[in-house]
C-alpha positions as a printed Julia matrix, in Angstrom:
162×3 Matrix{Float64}:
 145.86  -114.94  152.29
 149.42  -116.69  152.72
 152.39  -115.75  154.57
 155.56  -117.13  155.7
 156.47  -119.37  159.0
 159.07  -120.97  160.36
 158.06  -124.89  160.52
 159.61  -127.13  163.45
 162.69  -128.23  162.18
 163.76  -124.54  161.23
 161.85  -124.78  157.14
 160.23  -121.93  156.44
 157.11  -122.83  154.56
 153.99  -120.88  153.34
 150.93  -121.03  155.69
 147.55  -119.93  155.63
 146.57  -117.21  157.96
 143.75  -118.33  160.54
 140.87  -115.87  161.26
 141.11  -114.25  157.94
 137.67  -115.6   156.73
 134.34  -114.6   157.53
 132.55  -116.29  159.66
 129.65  -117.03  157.11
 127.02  -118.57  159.14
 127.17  -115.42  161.81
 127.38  -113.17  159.21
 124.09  -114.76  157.74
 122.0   -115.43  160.68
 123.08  -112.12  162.22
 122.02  -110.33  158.84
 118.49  -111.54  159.49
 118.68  -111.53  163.24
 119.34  -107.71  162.59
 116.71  -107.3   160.22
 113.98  -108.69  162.09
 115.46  -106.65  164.99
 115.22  -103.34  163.14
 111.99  -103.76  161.75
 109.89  -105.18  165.58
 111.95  -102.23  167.19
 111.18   -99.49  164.68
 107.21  -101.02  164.64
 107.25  -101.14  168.28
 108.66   -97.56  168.92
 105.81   -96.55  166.54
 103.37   -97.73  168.42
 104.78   -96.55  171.49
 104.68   -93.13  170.73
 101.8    -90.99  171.45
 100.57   -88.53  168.11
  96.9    -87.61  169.37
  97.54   -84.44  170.4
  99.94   -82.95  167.02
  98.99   -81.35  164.11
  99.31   -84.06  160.86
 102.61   -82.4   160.07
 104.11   -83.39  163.78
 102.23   -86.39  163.86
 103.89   -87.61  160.58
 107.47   -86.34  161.79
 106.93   -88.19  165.04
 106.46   -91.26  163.24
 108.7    -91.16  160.57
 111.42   -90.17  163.52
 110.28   -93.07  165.45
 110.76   -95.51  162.63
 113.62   -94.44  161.49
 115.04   -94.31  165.63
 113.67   -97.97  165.92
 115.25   -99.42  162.74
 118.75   -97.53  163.75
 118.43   -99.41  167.02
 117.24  -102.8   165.73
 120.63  -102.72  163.64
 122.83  -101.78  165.99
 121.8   -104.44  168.22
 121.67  -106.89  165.41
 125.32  -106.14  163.75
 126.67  -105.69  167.71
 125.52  -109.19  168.47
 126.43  -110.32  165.1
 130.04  -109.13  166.3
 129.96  -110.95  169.25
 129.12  -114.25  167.97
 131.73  -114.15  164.82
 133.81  -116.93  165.79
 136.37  -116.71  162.82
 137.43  -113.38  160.66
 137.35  -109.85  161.46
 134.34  -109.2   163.98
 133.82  -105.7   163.06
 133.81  -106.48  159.93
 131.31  -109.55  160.32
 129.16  -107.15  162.23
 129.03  -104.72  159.61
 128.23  -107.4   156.91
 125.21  -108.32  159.11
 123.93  -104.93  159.05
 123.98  -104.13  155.74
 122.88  -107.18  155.22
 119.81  -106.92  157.27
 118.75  -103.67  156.18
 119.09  -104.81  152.36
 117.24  -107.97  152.87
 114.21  -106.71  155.53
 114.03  -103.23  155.66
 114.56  -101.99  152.26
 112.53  -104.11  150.57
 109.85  -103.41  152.71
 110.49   -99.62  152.55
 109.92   -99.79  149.14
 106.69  -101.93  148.9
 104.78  -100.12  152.2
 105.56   -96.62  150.18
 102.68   -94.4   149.67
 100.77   -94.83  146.19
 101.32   -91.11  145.2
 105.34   -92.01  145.36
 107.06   -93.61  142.13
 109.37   -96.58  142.53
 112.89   -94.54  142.2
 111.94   -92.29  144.75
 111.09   -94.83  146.84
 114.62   -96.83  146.04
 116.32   -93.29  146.43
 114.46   -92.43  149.95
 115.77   -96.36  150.67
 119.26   -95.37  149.72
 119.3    -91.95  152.47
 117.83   -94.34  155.05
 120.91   -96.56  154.09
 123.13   -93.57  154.44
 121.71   -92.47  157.83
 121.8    -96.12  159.61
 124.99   -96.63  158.4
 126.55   -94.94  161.53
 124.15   -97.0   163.91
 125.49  -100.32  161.76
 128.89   -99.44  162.89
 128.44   -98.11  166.77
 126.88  -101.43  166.91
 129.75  -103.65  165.38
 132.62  -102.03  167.31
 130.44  -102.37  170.24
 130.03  -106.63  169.72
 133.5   -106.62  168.87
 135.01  -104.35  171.65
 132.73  -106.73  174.6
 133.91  -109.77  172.99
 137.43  -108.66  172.77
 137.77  -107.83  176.7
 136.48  -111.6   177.36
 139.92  -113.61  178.81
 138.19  -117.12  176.95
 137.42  -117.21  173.96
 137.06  -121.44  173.05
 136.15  -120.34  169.79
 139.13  -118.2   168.71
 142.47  -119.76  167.3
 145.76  -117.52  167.72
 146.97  -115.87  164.72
């Protein structure tokens, strides 16, 4: 992206815009950052919750809530501190990168391979695809949350002015 400034000297000449890029190494190491994340949080929560004393239809809602809670989390957490460390770009936008990016690189593939062996593979990529849908709110409280904190610092070394 280009646009117009006025050069010492009074010349108005064609500069590039600063902070219009991604930040490509956040946006990669937070998309696995939040993968891992969502996937220890969701296996974590799992375990954490107690299904001894349901029937097997609560017992399998229970767990399937709890996994699904624990990989919402993980994300948020993940694209929010993606957010936070983008030094360059659009942080909301590198936080939402990092989600997406973690769930399509961690927990959909291993949604798909850990599915039962009585379910087909495009139900499996289709059940992938609502979890995608659901999360995708979580993916976003979490960016404007990174962004908003690292907005309200007063130094920012990192940041150029536009």
């Amino acid at each position: 992206m280009f646009e117009w400034a006025n050069k010492p000297g009074g010349r108005w000449m064609m500069s590039q815009r600063v902070g219009r890029h991604l930040d490509m190494f956040v946006t990669a190491a937070g998309g696995l950052t939040s993968g891992v994340l969502a996937l220890g949080t969701a296996l974590l929560l799992k375990a954490a919750v107690d299904t001894e004393g349901a029937g097997p239809t609560a017992a399998t809602l229970s767990d399937a809530f709890s996994l699904f809670f624990g990989a919402a989390i993980g994300l948020a957490a993940g694209s929010a501190s993606a957010a936070f460390a983008a030094r360059t770009g659009p942080r909301i936008l590198t936080g939402l990168t990092a989600g997406f990016l973690g769930y399509a690189l961690i927990l959909a593939p291993t949604l798909i391979a850990t599915a039962p062996s009585d379910v087909s593979l495009p139900e499996s990529i289709s059940t992938a695809a609502l979890a995608a849908a659901l999360a995708t709110p979580f993916i976003l409280l979490g960016a404007t949350v990174g962004a908003s904190i690292r907005g309200y610092r007063k130094t920012d070394p990192y940041r150029h002015a536009p």
